[in-house]
C-alpha positions in Angstrom: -9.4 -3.4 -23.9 -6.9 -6.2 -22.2 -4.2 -5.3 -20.6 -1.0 -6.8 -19.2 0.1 -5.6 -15.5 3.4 -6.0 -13.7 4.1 -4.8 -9.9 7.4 -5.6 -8.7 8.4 -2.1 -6.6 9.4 -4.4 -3.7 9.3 -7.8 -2.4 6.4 -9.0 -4.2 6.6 -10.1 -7.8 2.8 -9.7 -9.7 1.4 -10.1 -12.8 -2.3 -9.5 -13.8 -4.7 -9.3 -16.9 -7.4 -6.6 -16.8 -10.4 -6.4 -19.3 -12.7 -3.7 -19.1 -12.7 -2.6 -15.6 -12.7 -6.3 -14.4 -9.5 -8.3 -12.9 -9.3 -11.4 -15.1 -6.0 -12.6 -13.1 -4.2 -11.4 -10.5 -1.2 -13.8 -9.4 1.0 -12.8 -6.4 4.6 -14.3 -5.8 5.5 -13.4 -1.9 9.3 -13.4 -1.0 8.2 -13.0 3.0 10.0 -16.4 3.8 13.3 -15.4 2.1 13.4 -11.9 3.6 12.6 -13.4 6.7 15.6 -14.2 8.7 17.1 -10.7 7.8 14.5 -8.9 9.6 13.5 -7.1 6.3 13.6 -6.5 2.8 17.2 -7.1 1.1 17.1 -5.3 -2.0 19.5 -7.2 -4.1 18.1 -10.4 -3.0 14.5 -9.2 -4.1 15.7 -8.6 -7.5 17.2 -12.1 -7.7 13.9 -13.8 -6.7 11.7 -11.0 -9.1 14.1 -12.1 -11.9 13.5 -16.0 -11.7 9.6 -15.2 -10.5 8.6 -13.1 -12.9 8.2 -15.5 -16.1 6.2 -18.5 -14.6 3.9 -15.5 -12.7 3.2 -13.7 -16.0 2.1 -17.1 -17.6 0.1 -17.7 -14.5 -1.8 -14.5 -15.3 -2.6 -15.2 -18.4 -3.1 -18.9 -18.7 -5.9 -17.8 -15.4 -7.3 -15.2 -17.5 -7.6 -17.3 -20.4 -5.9 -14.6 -22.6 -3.1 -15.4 -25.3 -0.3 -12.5 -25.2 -1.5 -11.4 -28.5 -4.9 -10.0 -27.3 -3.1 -8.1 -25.2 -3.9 -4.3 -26.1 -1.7 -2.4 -24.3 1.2 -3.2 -21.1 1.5 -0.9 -17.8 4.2 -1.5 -14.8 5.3 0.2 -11.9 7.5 2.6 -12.7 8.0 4.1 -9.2 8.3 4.4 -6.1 10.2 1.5 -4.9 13.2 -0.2 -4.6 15.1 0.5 -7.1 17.0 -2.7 -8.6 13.3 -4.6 -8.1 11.1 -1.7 -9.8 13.7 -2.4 -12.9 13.0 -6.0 -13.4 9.5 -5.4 -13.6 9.3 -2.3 -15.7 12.2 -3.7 -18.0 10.6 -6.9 -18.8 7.0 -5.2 -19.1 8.6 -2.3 -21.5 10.0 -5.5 -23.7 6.9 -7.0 -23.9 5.2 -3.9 -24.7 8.3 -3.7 -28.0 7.6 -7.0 -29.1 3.8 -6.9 -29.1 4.5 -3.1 -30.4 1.4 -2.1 -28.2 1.0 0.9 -26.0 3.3 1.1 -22.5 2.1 2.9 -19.6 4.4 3.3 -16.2 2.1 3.8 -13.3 3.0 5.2 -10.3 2.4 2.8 -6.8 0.9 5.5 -4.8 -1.8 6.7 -7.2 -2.7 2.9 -7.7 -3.4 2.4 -4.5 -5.3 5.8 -3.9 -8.1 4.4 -6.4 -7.8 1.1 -5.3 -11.3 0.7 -3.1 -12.9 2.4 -6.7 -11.9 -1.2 -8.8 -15.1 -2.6 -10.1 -17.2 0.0 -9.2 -15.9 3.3 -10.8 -19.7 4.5 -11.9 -19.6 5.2 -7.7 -16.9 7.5 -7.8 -17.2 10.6 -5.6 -15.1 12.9 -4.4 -13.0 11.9 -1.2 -10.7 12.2 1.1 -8.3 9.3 0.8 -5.6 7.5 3.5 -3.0 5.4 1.6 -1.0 3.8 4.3 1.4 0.8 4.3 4.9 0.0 4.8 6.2 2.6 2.9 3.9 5.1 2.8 1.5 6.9 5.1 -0.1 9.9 3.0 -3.6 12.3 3.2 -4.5 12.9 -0.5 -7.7 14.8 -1.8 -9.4 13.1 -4.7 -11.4 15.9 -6.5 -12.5 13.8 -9.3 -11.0 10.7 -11.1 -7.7 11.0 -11.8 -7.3 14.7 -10.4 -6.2 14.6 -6.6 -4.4 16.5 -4.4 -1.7 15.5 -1.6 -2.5 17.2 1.6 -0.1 15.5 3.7 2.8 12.6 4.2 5.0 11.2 6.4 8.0 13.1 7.5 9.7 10.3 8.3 8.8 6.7 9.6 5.6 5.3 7.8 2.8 3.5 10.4 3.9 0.4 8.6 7.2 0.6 9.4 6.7 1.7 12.8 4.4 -1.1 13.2 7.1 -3.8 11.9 10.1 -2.0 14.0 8.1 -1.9 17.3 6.9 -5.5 16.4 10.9 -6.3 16.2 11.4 -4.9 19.2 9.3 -7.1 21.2 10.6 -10.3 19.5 7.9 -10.6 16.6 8.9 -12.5 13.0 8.8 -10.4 9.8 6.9 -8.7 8.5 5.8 -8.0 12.2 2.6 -5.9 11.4 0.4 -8.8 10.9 1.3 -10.6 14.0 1.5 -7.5 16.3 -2.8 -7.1 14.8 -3.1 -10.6 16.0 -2.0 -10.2 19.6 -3.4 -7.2 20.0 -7.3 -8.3 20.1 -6.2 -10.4 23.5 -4.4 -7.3 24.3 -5.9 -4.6 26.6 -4.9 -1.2 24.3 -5.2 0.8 27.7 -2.2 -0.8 29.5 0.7 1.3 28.2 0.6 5.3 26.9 2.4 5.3 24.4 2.7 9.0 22.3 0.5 10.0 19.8 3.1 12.0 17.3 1.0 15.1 15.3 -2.0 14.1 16.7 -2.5 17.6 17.8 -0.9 19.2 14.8 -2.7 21.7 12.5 -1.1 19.9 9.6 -1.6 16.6 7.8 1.8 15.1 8.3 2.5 12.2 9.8 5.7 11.0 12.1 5.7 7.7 13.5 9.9 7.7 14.6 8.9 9.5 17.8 6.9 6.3 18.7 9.4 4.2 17.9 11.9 5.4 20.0 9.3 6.0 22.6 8.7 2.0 22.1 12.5 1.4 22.5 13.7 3.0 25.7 10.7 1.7 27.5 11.3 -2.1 26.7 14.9 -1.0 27.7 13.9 0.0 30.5 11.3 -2.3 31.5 12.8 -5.4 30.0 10.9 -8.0 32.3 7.7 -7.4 30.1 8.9 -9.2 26.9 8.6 -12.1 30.0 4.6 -12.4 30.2 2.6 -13.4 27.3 -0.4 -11.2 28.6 2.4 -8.1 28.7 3.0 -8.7 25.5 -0.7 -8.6 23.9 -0.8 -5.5 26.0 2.4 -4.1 24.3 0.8 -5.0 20.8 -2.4 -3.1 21.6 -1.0 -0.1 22.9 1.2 0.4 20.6 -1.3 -0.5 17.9 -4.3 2.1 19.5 -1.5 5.0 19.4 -0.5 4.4 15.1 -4.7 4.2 14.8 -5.7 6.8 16.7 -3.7 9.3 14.8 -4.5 7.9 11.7 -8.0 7.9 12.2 -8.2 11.3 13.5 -6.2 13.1 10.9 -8.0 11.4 8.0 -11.8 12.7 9.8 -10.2 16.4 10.3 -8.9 16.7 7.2 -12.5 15.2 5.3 -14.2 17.7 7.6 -12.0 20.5 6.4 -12.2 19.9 2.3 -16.2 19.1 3.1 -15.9 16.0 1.1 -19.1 12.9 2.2 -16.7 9.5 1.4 -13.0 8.4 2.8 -11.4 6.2 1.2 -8.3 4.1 2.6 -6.1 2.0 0.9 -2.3 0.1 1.2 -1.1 -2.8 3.1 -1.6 -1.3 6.8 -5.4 -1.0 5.8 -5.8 -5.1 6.0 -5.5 -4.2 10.3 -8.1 -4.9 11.6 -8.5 -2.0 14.5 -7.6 0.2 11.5 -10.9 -0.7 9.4 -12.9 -1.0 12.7 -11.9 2.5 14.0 -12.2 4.1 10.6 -15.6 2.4 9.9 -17.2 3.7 13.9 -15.3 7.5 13.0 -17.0 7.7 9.4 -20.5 6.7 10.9 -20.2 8.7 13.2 -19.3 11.9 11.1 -21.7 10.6 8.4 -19.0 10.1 5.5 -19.3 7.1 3.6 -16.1 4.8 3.8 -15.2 2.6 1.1 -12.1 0.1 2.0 -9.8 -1.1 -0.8 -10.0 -5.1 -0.7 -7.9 -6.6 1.1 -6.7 -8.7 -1.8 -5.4 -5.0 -3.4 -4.5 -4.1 -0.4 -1.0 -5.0 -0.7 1.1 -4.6 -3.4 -0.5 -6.3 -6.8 -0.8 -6.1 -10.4 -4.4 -5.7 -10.7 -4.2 -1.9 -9.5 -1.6 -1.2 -11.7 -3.6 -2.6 -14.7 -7.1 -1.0 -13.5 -5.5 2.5 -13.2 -3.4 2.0 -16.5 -6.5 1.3 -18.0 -8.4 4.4 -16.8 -6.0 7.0 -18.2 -6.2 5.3 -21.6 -9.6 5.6 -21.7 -9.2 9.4 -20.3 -6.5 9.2 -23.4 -3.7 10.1 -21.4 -0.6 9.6 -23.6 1.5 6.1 -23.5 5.0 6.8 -22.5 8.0 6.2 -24.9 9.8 3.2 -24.4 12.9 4.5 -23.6 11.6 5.9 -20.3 13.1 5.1 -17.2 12.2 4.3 -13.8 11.7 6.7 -11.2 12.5 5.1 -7.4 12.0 8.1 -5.5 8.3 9.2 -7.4 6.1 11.3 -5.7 2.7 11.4 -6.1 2.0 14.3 -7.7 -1.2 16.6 -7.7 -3.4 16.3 -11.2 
């Protein structure tokens, strides 16, 4: 089986071919240089970019892959959550593919790619887990009971860690997106300098809020503005503020594999590519004895490849193509199976 992939639910425009549980391509067109200078994503102008980006991508994926578009057996594409006008392009031009080949269409939701992410190329593995998906967009605790059957125990109830990472990173004068940079600083920083809140860490639930540390961040750069001065301040800022998002990750993901008595966590999404983030996560599983598998960090953020591998595993579990007529769904949960 060889399928066609397309991911564009934001500001990156992908393309991948898939064979049989294997990534044959998987070509990623960033837009972080245009979205730059505006601090953040521009909805309108990530369409623009997906629109002229998409056809030379897609031939990259194939022409890599060594695959004409007539082997291809079947086309899958994000079909939510995301931005909306950008999650169109994508599943539009993936839908008309799937017409002209007249070849089974699947739309794949973002969230449920990512939570089997750190399974691609070794499915045979799969156990039952208790997964983190956390990135920009998203910070969520889901169950995974088997393949393809899952459970979401908890989500963010309002900023994700990603984007409390990025907005904080703003706040201290870091370039977009301000994640990766803030990670950077932070391993010259001394993550004991400032306390910063943990929000929920105490919480019998497994929501997460990251606002609270946000605007925790704010007033105290308002009112110690001679910080954002010193270089060595500003590592410090970076690790704080880093060791409070990590810490409450970490721990609600350990509680809440203790509680469903799972042995493997799983964590997947853009934030996992932090490097405190894998390190803390790796010393907490040893520590508790659970197994951890990591996604790659090239399927980490947002890519094709997981939206072809998971497309493919629900055909072969002979879960039903979708009509072509089908829309997308911006606002899609990830719903228990």
């Amino acid at each position: 089986m060889t399928l066609l992939a397309v991911e564009t639910s934001c500001d990156e425009t992908s393309a991948a071919v898939v064979r049989d549980g294997k990534i044959l391509s998987n070509v990623v067109s960033s837009q972080i240089a245009l979205h730059a200078e505006y601090g953040g994503v521009v909805p309108e102008l990530a369409a623009r970019e997906h629109l002229k980006n998409l056809p030379p991508v897609a031939r990259a994926a194939l022409d890599e892959a060594k695959v004409s578009i007539i082997e291809i057996d079947a086309v899958a594409a994000t079909q939510g959550p995301g931005l909306p006008t950008a999650l169109l392009v994508g599943f539009k031009a993936a839908q008309a593919a799937a017409f002209a080949l007249r070849k089974p269409f699947l739309g794949i939701n973002h969230h449920e790619a990512h939570l089997y992410s750190p399974w691609i190329g070794d499915f045979a593995a799969f156990q039952p887990n208790l997964s983190l998906i956390v990135s920009g967009g998203h910070t969520i605790l889901a169950f995974v009971k088997s393949e393809l059957n899952h459970q979401v125990l908890g989500a963010t109830i309002d900023d994700a860690a990603g984007e409390c990472f990025d907005k904080t990173g703003k706040l201290i004068g870091l370039p977009y997106p301000a994640g990766p940079e803030m990670d950077k600083l932070a391993e010259q920083g001394n993550p004991a300098t400032f306390g910063f809140p943990r929000p929920l860490l105490h919480d019998a639930s497994d929501d997460f809020s990251f606002s609270g540390l946000k605007t925790s961040v704010r007033y105290f750069l308002r009112d110690h503005p001679h910080l954002l001065k010193d270089p060595q301040k500003i590592r410090d800022l970076c690790a704080s503020i880093q060791a409070a998002i990590v810490e409450v990750l970490v721990a609600k993901t350990i509680r809440a594999a203790k509680r469903t008595g799972v042995r493997c966590v799983t964590a997947s999404g853009g934030v996992t590519c932090n490097r405190s983030l894998r390190e803390q996560l790796e010393q907490a599983c040893k520590k508790n004895g659970f197994a951890l598998r990591l996604a790659d960090k090239n399927l980490c953020t947002d890519n094709a490849a997981m939206i072809g591998i998971l497309a493919e595993r629900k055909l072969l579990a002979h879960v039903s193509p979708l009509p072509l007529d089908i829309e997308i769904n911006p606002a899609m949960a990830l719903a228990a199976t």
